[in-house]
Structure formats: C-alpha cells, structure tokens
C-alpha positions in Angstrom: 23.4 75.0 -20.3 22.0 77.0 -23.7 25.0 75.9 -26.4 23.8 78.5 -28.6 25.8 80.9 -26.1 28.9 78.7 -26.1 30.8 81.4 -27.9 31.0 83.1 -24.7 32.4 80.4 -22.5 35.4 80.4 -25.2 35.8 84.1 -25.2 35.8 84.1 -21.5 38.1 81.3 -21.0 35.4 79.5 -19.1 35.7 75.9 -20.6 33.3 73.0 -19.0 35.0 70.3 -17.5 34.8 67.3 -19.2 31.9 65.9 -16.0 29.8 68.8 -17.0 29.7 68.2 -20.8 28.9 64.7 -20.5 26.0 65.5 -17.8 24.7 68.6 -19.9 24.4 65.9 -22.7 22.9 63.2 -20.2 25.8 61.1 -20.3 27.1 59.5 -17.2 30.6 61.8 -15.8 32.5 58.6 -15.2 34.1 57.0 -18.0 36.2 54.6 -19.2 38.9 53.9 -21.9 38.6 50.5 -23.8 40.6 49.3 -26.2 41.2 45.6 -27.6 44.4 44.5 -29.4 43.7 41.4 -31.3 45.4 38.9 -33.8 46.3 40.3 -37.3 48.5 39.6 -40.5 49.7 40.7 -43.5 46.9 39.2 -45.7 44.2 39.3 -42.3 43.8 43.3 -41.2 41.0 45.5 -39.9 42.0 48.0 -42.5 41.7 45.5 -45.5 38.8 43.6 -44.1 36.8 46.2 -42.6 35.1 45.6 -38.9 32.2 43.2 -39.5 34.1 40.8 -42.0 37.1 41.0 -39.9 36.0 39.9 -36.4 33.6 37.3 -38.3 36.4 36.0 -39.6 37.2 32.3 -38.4 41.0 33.7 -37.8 40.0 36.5 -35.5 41.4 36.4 -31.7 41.5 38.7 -29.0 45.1 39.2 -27.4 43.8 41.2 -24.4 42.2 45.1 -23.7 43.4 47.7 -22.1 41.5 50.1 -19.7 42.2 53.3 -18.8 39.2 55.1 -16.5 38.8 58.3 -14.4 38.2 57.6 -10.5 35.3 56.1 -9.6 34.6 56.3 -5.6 33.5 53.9 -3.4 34.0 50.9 -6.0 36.3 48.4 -7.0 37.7 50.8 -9.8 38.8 53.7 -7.9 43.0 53.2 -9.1 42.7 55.1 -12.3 46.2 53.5 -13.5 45.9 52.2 -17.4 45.7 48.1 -17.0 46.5 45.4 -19.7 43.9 42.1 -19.4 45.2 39.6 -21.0 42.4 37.3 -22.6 43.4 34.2 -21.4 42.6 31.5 -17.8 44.4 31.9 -15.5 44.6 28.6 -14.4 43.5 25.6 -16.1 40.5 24.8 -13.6 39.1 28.5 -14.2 36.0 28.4 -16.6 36.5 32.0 -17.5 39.8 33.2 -18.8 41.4 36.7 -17.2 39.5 39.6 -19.8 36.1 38.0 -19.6 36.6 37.9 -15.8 37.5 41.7 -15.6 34.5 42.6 -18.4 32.2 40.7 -16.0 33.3 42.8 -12.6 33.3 46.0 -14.8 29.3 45.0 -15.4 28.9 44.6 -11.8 30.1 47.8 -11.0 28.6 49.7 -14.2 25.6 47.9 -15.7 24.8 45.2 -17.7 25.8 47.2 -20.8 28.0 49.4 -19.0 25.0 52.0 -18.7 26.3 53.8 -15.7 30.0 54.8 -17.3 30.4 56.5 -20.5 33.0 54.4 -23.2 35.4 56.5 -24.9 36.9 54.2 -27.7 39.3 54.9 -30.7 37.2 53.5 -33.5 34.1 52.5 -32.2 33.0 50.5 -34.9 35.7 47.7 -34.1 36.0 47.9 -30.5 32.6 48.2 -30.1 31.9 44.9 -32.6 33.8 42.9 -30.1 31.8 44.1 -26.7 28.7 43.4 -29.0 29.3 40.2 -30.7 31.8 38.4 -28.3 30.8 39.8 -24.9 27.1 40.5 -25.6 27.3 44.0 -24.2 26.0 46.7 -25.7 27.0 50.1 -24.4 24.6 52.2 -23.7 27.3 55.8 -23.6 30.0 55.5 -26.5 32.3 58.2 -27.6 34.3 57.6 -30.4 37.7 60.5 -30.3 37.3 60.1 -34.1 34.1 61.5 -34.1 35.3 64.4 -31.5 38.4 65.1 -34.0 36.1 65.3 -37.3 33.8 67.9 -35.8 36.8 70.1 -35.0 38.4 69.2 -38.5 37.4 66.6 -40.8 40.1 66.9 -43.1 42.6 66.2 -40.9 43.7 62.5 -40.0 42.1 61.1 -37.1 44.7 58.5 -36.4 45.8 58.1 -32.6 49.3 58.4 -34.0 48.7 61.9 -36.1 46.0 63.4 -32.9 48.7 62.5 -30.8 51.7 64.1 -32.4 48.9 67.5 -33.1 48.5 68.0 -29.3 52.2 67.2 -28.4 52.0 64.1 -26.7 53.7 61.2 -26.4 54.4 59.2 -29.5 51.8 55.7 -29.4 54.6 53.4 -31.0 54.2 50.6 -33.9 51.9 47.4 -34.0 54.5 46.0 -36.4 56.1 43.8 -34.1 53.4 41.8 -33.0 52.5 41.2 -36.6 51.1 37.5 -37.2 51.9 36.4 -33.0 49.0 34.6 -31.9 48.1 34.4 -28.3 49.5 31.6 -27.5 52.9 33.1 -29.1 53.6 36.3 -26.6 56.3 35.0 -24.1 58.8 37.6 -22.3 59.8 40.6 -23.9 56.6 40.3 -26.5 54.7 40.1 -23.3 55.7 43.4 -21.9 56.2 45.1 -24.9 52.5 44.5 -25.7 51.3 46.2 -22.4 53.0 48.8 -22.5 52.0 49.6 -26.2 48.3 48.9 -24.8 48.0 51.3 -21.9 50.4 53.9 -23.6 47.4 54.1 -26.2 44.9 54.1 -23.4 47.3 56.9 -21.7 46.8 58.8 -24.9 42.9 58.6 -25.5 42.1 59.5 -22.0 44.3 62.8 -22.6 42.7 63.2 -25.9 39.4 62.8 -24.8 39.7 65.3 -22.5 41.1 67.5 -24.8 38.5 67.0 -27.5 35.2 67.0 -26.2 36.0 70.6 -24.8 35.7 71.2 -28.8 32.3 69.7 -29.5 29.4 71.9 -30.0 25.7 71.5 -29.7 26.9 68.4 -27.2 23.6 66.8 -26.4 22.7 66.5 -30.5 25.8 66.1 -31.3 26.1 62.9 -29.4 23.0 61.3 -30.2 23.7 61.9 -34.0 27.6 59.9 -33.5 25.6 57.4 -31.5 23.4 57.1 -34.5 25.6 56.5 -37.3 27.4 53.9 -34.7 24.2 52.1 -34.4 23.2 51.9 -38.0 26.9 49.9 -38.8 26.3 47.8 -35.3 22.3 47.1 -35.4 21.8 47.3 -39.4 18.1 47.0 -40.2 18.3 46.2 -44.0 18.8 43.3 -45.9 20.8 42.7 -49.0 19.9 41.2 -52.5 22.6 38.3 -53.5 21.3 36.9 -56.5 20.7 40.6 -57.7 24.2 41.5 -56.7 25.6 38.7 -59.2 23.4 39.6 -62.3 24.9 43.2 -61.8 28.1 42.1 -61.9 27.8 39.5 -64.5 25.7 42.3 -66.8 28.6 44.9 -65.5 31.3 42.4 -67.3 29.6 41.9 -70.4 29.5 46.2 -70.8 33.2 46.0 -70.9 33.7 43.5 -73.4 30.9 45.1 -75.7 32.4 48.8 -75.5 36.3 47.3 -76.4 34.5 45.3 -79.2 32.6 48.9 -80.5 36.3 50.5 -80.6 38.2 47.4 -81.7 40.5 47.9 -78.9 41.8 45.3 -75.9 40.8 46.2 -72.6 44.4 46.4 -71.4 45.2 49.2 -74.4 41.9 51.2 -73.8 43.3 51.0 -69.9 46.6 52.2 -71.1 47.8 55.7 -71.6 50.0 56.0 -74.7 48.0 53.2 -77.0 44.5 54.9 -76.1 46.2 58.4 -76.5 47.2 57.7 -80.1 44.0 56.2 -81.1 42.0 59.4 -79.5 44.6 61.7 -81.5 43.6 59.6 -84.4 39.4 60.3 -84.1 39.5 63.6 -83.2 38.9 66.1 -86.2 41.7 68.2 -88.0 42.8 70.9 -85.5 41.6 69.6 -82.7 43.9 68.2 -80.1 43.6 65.7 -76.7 43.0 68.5 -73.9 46.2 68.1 -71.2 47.5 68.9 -67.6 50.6 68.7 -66.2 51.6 65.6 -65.0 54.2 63.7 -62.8 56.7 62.3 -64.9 55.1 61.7 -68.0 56.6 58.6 -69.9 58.8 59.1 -72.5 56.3 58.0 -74.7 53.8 60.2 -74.0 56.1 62.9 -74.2 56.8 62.0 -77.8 52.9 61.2 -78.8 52.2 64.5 -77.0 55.0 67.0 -78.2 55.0 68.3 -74.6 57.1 67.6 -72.0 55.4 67.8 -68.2 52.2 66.7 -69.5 49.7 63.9 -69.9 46.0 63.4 -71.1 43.3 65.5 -69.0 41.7 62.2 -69.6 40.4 61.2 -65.6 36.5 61.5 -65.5 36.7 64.5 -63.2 38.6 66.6 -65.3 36.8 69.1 -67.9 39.1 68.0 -70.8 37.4 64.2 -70.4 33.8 65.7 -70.2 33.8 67.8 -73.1 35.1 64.7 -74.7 32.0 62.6 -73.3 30.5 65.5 -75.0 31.9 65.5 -78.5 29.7 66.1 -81.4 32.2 62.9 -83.1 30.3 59.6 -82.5 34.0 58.1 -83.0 35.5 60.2 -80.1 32.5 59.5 -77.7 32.5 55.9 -78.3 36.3 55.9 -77.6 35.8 57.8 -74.7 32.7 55.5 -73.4 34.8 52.8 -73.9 37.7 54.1 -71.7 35.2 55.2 -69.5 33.9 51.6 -68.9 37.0 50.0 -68.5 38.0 52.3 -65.8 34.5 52.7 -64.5 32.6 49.2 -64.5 35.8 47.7 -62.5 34.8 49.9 -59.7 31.5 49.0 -59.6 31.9 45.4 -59.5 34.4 46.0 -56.4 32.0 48.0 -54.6 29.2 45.1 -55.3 31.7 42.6 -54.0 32.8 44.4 -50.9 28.6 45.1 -49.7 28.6 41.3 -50.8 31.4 40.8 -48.2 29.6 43.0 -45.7 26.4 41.0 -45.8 27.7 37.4 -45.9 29.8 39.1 -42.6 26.6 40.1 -41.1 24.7 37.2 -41.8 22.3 38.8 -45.0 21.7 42.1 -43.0 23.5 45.1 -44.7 25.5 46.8 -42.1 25.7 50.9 -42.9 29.0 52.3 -42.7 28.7 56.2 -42.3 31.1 58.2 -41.4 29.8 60.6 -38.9 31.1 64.4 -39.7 33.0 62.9 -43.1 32.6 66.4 -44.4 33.7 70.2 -42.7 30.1 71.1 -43.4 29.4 68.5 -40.9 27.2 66.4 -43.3 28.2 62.2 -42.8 30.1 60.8 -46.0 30.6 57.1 -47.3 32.6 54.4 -45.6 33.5 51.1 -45.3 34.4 50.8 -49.0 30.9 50.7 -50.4 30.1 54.5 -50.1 26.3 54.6 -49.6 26.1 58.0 -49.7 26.9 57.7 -53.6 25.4 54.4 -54.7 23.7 54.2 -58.0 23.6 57.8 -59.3 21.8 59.2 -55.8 21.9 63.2 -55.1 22.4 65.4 -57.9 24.4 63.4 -60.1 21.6 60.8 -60.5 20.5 62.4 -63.7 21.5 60.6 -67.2 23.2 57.6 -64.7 23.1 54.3 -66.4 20.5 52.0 -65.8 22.9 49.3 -64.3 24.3 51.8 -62.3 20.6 53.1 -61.1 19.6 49.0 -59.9 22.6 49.0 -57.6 20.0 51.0 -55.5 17.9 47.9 -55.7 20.5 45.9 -53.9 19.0 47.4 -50.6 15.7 45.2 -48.9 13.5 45.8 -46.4 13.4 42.8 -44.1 10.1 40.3 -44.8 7.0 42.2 -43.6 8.2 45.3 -43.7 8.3 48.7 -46.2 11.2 51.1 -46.7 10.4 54.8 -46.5 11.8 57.1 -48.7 11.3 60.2 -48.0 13.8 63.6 -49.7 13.9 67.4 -48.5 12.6 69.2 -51.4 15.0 71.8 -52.3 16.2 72.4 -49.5 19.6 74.2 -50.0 17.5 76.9 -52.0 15.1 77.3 -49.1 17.9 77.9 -46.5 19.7 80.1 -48.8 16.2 82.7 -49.0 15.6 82.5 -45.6 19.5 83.5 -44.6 19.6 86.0 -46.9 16.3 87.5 -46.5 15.1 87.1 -49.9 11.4 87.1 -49.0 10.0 87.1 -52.8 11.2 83.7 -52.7 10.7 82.9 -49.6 7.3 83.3 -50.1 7.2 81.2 -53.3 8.6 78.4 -51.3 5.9 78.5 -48.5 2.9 79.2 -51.3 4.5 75.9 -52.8 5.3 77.5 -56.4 7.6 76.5 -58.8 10.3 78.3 -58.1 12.7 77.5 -61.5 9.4 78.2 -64.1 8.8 81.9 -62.4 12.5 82.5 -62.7 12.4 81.1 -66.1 9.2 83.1 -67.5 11.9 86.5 -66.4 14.5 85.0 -68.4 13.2 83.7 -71.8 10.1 86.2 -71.6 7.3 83.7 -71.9 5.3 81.5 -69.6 7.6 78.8 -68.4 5.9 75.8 -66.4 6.5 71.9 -66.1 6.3 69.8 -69.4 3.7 67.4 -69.1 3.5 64.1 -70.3 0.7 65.0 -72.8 2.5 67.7 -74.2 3.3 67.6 -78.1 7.2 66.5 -77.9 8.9 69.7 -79.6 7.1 71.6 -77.0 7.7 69.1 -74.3 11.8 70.0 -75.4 11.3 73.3 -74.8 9.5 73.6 -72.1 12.8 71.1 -70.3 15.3 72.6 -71.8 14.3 76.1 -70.4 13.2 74.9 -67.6 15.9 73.1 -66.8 18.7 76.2 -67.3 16.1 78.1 -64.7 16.9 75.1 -62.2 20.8 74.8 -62.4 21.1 78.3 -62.6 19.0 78.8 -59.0 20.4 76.0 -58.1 24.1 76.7 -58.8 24.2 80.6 -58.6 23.3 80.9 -55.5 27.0 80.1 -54.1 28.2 82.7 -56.3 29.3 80.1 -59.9 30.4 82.8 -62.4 28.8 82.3 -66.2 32.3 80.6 -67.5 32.0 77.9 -64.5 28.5 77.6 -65.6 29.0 77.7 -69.7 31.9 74.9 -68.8 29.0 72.3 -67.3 26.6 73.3 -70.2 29.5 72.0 -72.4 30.0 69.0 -70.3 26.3 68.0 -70.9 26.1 65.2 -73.6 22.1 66.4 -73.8 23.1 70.5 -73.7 26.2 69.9 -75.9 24.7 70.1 -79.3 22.6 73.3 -78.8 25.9 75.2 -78.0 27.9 73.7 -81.0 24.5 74.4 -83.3 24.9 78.0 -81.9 21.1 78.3 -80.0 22.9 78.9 -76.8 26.3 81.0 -76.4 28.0 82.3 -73.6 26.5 85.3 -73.9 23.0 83.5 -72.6 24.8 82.2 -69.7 25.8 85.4 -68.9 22.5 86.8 -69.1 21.3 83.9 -66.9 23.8 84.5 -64.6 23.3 88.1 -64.3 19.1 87.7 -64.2 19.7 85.5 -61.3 22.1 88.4 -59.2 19.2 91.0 -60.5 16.4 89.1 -59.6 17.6 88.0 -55.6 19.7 90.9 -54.9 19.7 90.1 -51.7 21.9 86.8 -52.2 24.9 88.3 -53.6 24.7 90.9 -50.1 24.7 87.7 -48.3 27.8 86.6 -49.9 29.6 90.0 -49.0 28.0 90.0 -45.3 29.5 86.7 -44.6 33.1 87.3 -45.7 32.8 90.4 -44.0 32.5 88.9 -41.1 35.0 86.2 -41.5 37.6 89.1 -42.6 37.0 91.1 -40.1 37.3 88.7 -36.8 40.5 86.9 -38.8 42.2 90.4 -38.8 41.1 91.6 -35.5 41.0 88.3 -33.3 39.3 89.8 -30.3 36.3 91.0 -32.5 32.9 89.0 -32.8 30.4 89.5 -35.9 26.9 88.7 -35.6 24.7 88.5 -39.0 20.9 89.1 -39.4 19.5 89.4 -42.9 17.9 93.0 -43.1 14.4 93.7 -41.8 14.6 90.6 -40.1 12.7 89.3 -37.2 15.2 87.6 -35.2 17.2 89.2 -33.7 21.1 90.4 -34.2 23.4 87.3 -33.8 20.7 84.9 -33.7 21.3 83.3 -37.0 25.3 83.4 -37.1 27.6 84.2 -34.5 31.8 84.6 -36.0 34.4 84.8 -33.7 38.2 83.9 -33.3 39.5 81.5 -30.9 43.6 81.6 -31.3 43.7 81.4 -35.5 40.4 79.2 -35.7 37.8 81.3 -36.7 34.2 80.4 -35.0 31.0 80.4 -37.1 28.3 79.1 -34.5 25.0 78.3 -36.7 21.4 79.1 -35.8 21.4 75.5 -34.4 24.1 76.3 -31.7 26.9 73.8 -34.0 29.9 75.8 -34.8 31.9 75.3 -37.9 35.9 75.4 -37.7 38.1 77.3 -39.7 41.4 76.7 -38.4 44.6 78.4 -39.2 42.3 81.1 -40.7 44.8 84.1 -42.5 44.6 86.5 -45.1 46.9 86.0 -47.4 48.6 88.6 -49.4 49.7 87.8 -53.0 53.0 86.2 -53.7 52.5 85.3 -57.4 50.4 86.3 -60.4 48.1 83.1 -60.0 47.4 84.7 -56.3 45.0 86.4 -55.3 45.7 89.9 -52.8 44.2 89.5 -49.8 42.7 86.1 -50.2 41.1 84.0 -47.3 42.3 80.8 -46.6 42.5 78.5 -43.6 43.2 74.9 -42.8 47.1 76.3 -44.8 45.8 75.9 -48.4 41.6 76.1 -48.6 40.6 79.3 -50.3 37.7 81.0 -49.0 35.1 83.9 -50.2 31.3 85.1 -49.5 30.1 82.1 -52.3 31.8 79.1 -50.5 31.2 80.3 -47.5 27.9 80.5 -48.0 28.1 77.2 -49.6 29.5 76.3 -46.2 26.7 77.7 -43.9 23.5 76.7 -46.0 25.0 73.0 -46.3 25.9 72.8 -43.3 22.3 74.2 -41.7 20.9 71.2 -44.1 22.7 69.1 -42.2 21.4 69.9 -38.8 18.2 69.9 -40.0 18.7 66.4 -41.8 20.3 65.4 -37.8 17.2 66.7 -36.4 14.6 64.9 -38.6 16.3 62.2 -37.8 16.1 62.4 -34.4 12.7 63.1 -34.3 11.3 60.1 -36.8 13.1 57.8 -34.0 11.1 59.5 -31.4 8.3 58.7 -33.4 9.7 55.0 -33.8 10.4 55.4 -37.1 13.7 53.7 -37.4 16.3 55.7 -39.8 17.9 53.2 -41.4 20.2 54.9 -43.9 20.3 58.8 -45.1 21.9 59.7 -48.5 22.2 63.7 -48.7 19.1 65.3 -47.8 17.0 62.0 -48.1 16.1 59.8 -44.9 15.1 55.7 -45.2 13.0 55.0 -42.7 11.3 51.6 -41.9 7.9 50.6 -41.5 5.8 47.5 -40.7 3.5 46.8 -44.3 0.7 47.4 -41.8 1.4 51.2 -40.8 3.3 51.9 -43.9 1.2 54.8 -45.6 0.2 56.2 -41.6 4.2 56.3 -41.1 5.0 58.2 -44.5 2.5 60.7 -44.0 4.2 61.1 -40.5 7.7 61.3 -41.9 6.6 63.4 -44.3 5.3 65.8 -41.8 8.6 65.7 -39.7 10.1 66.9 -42.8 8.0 69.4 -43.7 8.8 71.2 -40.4 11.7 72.4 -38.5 13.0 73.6 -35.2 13.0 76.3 -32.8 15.8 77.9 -34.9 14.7 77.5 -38.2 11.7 80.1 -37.5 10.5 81.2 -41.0 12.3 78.7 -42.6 9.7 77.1 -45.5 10.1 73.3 -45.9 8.2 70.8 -47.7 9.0 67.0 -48.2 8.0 64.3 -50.5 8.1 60.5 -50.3 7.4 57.1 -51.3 7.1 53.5 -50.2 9.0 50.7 -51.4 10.4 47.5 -50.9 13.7 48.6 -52.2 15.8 51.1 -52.4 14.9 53.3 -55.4 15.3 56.6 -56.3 
C-alpha cells in the first residue's frame, strides 16, 4: 500500500481494517491487550515515581493482568472474552503462581517475546517495564494507544478515562478503591470489583485501538519511530555522572545564596510577590513603572502597592515585561531581577538533577530516556519523565548566553567505558525546507553551493561585505562584523514564518547584549522594519508560500468536499506531490511530502465577535489561531521532523545506535575503535534525504565526545 495516497482511501470511505494496517507495517494481524494492575499508595504512585523508579522500588507488587485479544484460530486463545489473572499459586504445591503460568502458555502459543502477536498497551513504558524486568520478555510488536492518540492530536489528553469519554464509550471507573490493598488484602467484593475494573479497561483499549490506528499515517514509519522512543526509555544506552550531578547542585545552591546576598534580600522575600514588588518599584528610575498583566485575584496588597485592581507583576520569565527587565540599562534592577530569577530558576534545576539522579540509581547507573513520542502537533517528540531532555542545559536555540552551570548539566550524560558519543546536528535545516517548499531557488542554491547564507543577506542590508568574524580579527571589528551578522541570522531565521518587525523589535529589546544599542539609539525600529521588509523583498517567494498555504487550508475548511494540492511554481514535482489538504468531517488533512498527515481538528473560520477578533480568522482544535506564517511554521517543522525520524532510522540500519535526539540533533554511539569511520557515516546520513525530499539541500556537522556537549 503507497500511504502517500491515503488521502483517497478517507475520501472514499475505504478505511483498512485494522489486520491490513498492522501487515502493511509488518506487524503480526493478531494482537493482544495487556494490562497489569499493581500495588500503589498515596506516597508510592507511577505518576509520582515515574516507571523505572517505581517498579524498582522494593514496595512494588503485581495484583494481576488483564488480557483482552482478537481470535486467534486453531490455538488455545481462540475465546476473545477480556480475562483477569490473578498473580498469585494456585495451590500451595504449585511452583508458579496463576499470571506467570498464563504469561508462560501465552509464549507457547506466541513466541518467546511474544513475536508472533502484536501488544497493544495503554502506557507502554510501565506495562512494558514489567514484561521486561519481571517476566524477561521483551515484545517484539508494541503499540502504545497513547502514541496512536498524539499523532491524531497531541494536545489533547491521552488518558483511557478522557479517549474513552471522546469516542462515547463506556466510562473505565476509579482505581481509588483499591488504594494501599496489597495482594494479600483483596477478599470478596474487592476481588470482583478489581476484575471487572481490569477487563472493562481491556474492553476499552481493544475498542480504542481499533478505532485509532485507522488514524495513523505513514504506518510502517510511524511505528518503528514509537517503537523507537519505547526502546530508548526500556534499553537506555547512556550512563550518568553522580559525583558531577552533586557538584551541580551543591554549586547551584551557593548561586542562590550569593544573588540574595547581592540584593540584601531573603530568599523567601525575593520568592515573594508584594516584598519583591516594592523593592523593584523602589530601583526602577523616576517614571518608570513594574510592567503588569491581569491576574487572578491579586492580593489585597498588591492591589494597594500596584494602584490597580485585576492586576499583578508581568514578572514570570516568559513574559516580555520580565525580559525587558533582564534587560534594563539599571545595574540595580537587573541584579534584582537576576536574583529573583535564581531563586525561582536554580530550584528547578536542582529538581531536575535529582529526578535523572532518581532515574539512574533506578536503572542501575544507565540513564533511561524518557521521550515522548509525538509530544508536539508538528509531530516532533518532546521531554518526559520529569527531566526533559529535549531542553537540558541551554540545547536548541536558546542555548546562546545560557549559564555555564546550566551548559555542564549536558555533561551529566556518558558514554559507557570504551565507547564515544556522536553528536551530530542538521545545519539549518528549517531554512533549507522553507526554500525548497517555497521555491526560492536563489537560496536554494546557496544552501547546496554551501554559502553563508546570513552574510549575503546581510551585505543587502547594511550595504557592505558582511562575512564571519574571525578570531584574529581586531575586536571593534570583530563586534561589528557579529552584531550585523547576527540580525542577518535571526531575521532569516525568524522571518521566514511571517514575525512582523514589532515581534522582532520586542526580542531585540529582550537581548541583555542588543539592549544597549537600542537605548544608545544605533538601532531603532525603523531598522527592524527595514530588516524585515529586505527579508519579504529579497525571497518574495516565501511570503507566496504563506498565502498558498492558507489558501488551501481556507478553502477545503469552507468547502469540505474540496481537496488542494500545492507545488511551488516552476517546480519539478509534480502538482500534489509536496502537500495534499483535504477535509475529513471538520478535521482538515495536510498529508506532507513524506506521506504523514498533520490534524487540524474542529477546523472553522471564525467571524469576529469582538474588537480583539479578527474577521474571518482560522482556528481549529476550538481556540488555536491559524494563518499562512504558523502554518508554514507547522509544515516546515514538521517535514524536519520526518526527516530527523528518517536519519534515525537509517543510522540504526547502519548500526549506529541513536541514543537520544534533542531538536534537529541525533547522539549516536560508537565503539572508540570506529568512532571517526561512524561520524563521517552519520554525517553522511544527514547530509542526505529521501525519495521525497528531491531537491532538498542538506548538510550536517558533528563531533565526538565522551559527553554530552554542545
């Protein structure tokens, strides 16, 4: 089956059964529900703990499993009826209690590690855990219905409880009630209760799986990449720095002390809103005022200190009032704000330290990786587990000016004894995907000639050779060259999803290191604007791109039985082969060049209610706003993604083992032997793409290391 012509089986009504998805992906067409309920309490949870710390834990205990499969002929398992084991002998004399028994008859009949039936598990990192580390059996075939309910939406929750209510099924009931029973304590009405709470969840994720997988696009990758991110939480391959983890924290505590020592303040006031508020209103110059929000019930004395009622400080490090604070040309207000920032901050860090400290004792020194496989609508995997790896020590873009404590968390990540890491990173790679959808071949062409991109928009702007600084540059021309330089790179870099020059004059403000050449008046908003507008001039063709994709999107949400194909103009593919947008009952389709589709459901146009509205603005999901720049934003990230899926896939055909990927950046590891052969191999996976990125210009860049390092 081609999944780049899905799109048609939807229109048609001509859905797969769920045996002919899991064949087209090579997956067995039997399969079989498992779920384990096991002992928990109020201070001993899965959700607290996390899987690997949990079921080490010396107070974990299975209860039973229940199993819920589809008919299997000619064996032992042909009744499809949901079943509760209970994990306990049956009779004294029996060496093997009742679940073991059942596990060990389902390997008859299946495999070893079950390779002859697909597993369909709610949460396979826990259930999963146990088959592993108490059973020994490995699954070859998982599906986790998470993982099926991100890729159709990944905003939504993925709880049994909420999928269940969504597709109008029976509600799954409470685990409340069994709260703190131990094994040994179910008797009688706990007894039954607990079965029939068991196989009504197995009931439910045999109908849901059903229901979901019919969803899931690009099946055969799709799978292997879920099975991925399983495997690298399951079968970790990195170790984990303990005695590097306690000088962080140690080093981490002494910051806070020493920034409420530079204000004079206790940590619990700097913490505090109303005693830190008055001492900002304090610092900051005549006529100058804390910047606000509104705010749920503000105190009443911070409605006092404020004037205001309905408002507090716009003082949380995501908001623009707190950056242009961070930014202040008053050493007294940054130093105030540093110090709040710490307290808040450093705190966070030293939990995150603890928890991958957790994680690793768990796992016995190996780091397990929690990812969370379609964390984000573009598809691309997000942080888990509490430790966020996709974010750890200033990695992706907001890496730059990170503190250097911040930077060594990195560092907390080994390669096991004789072995390298491999650090390889997709060099601008949103930029690249962005030319080659839009057909802007100018720079398409820079990218595969391998020129700098930002200094030949740059030389356009400022009217003078731009170029990298070198080291051996005198230093006020070094400056320049960065400075200018570096507004060519965030303005390619950001303009291309459509950021308008006050967005962009708002981050220049935000920049402790661009701050002062604004206040000194070098740079005004009238030079972002120019930027702004030399970067529309200069690739026409993005801003058409922008317009060709909302469109599309506006066209096939108004008229549902319409599809919309986009080709850039005077391109060589041909039309439809690069996106495909269609509506399937209020979810508007965009199928990628890849054959993924990206979900938009509940897609409307909305017509303007209010003054703060916008007339016939896009939305879906009920509340997302939508236009030709965030789409866009939408489709390029996303296409990252499935390339970033496919490198991966490939390095682990070439035995590479992926061990972690942050962004656009893949780990790999390496015996010290082969370690340059294997960079120079990763390098060249990276450097080239699919059947469907045809034209596409990549390049990579890497390094070896024995830890993780930026």
């Amino acid at each position: 089956m081609n999944y780049k012509l899905n799109w048609l089986l939807y229109l048609k009504g001509n859905a797969m059964t769920t045996a002919e998805i899991l064949q087209s992906a090579g997956y067995p067409a039997d399969f079989v529900v498992i779920d384990f309920e096991t002992y928990f309490a109020e201070d001993y949870s899965i959700i607290d703990l996390k899987p690997w710390p949990y079921v080490a834990d010396p107070r974990f205990e299975i209860i039973g499993c229940g199993f819920k499969h589809n008919i299997i002929p000619g064996t032992c398992y042909a009744n499809p009826d949901s079943q509760f084991v209970w994990a306990e002998k049956e009779r004294p004399e029996y060496a093997e209690d009742k679940l073991e028994g059942h596990l060990r008859n389902l390997q008859a009949t299946c495999g070893e590690d079950l390779e002859n039936i697909t597993v369909v598990i709610q949460n396979v990192l826990f259930d999963a855990l146990i088959l592993q580390e108490k059973y020994n059996i490995k699954p070859k075939y998982m599906i986790d219905l998470k993982h099926l309910d991100a890729h159709f939406d990944s905003r939504r929750s993925h709880r049994l409880k909420d999928m269940a209510k969504r597709e109008k099924l029976p509600d799954k009931g409470e685990t409340i009630k069994f709260i703190g029973l131990h094994l040994a304590d179910f008797e009688g009405v706990q007894r039954q209760a607990m079965e029939e709470y068991c196989c009504r969840d197995c009931e439910l994720e045999y109908k849901l799986f059903e229901i979901m997988l019919q969803y899931l696009s690009d099946v055969e990758t799709e799978l292997a990449l879920a099975r991925h991110t399983v495997d690298l939480y399951l079968q970790p391959r990195l170790k984990f720095d303990f005695i590097l983890a306690d000088e962080l924290k140690t080093a981490m505590t002494a910051h806070i002390t020493e920034a409420c020592e530079a204000v004079d303040m206790t940590e619990k006031d700097i913490g505090s809103g109303v005693p830190f508020a008055a001492a900002l209103m304090m610092a900051l110059p005549d006529g100058e005022s804390i910047p606000t929000k509104f705010g749920k019930r503000p105190g009443k004395k911070m409605t006092a200190l404020l004037g205001e009622e309905g408002i507090i400080p716009a003082l949380a490090k995501t908001d623009d009032g707190c950056k242009m604070l961070l930014a202040h040309s008053d050493s007294a207000v940054r130093s105030l704000m540093e110090a709040r920032q710490a307290v808040k901050s450093w705190p966070l860090h030293i939990k995150r330290i603890d928890a991958m400290t957790r994680l690793a004792t768990a796992c016995g020194g190996w780091l397990p990786v929690p990812l969370n496989y379609y964390g984000c609508h573009t598809g691309r995997w997000s942080g888990g587990g509490g430790i966020n790896l996709q974010n750890l020590g200033g990695s992706g873009r907001a890496g730059a000016g990170t503190h250097l404590l911040i930077q060594k968390m990195r560092n907390l990540i080994l390669a096991n004894e004789h072995s390298k890491l491999l650090i390889v990173d997709s060099a601008q790679i949103e930029a690249r995907i962005l030319a080659w959808l839009a057909g802007q071949e100018d720079m398409v062409k820079a990218f595969e000639e391998g020129r700098d991109i930002y200094s030949e928009f740059g030389t356009g702007l400022f009217s003078a050779r731009l170029r990298k600084p070198k080291k051996t540059d005198p230093p006020p021309m070094y400056k320049l060259l960065s400075i200018r330089r570096g507004f060519a790179k965030d303005t390619v870099l950001g303009a291309g999803y459509g950021m308008g020059p006050n967005k962009f004059y708002d981050n220049c403000l935000t920049n402790p290191s661009l701050r002062p050449l604004f206040d000194s008046g070098k740079y005004d908003l009238a030079f972002v604007k120019r930027l702004i507008k030399g970067y529309r001039t200069t690739y026409s063709m993005v801003p058409k791109f922008w317009k060709s994709v909302e469109k599309c999107f506006r066209i096939v949400t108004k008229y549902p039985h319409q599809v919309m194909r986009y080709a850039p103009e005077g391109s060589k593919v041909g039309p439809g082969d690069l996106l495909t947008f269609w509506n399937d009952g209020g979810t508007v389709n965009v199928q990628l060049p890849s054959g993924r589709i990206l979900y938009y459901p509940h897609a409307t146009i909305r017509r303007k209610k209010s003054p703060n509205d916008y007339d016939n603005q896009l939305k879906y999901g009920h509340k997302y706003p939508l236009w030709g720049g965030s789409l866009t934003e939408n489709i390029v990230q996303a296409i990252a993604r499935d390339l970033l899926g496919y490198w991966i896939l490939e390095a682990e055909k070439a035995c590479l083992p992926v061990a972690l990927h942050v962004h656009d950046e893949i780990i790999a590891i390496s015996s010290d032997l082969f370690a340059t052969q294997n960079l120079q191999i990763l390098n060249d996976i990276m450097s080239t793409g699919p059947e469907w990125a045809d034209g596409l210009p990549l390049a990579a860049e890497g390094d070896i290391s024995e830890v993780y390092k930026k």
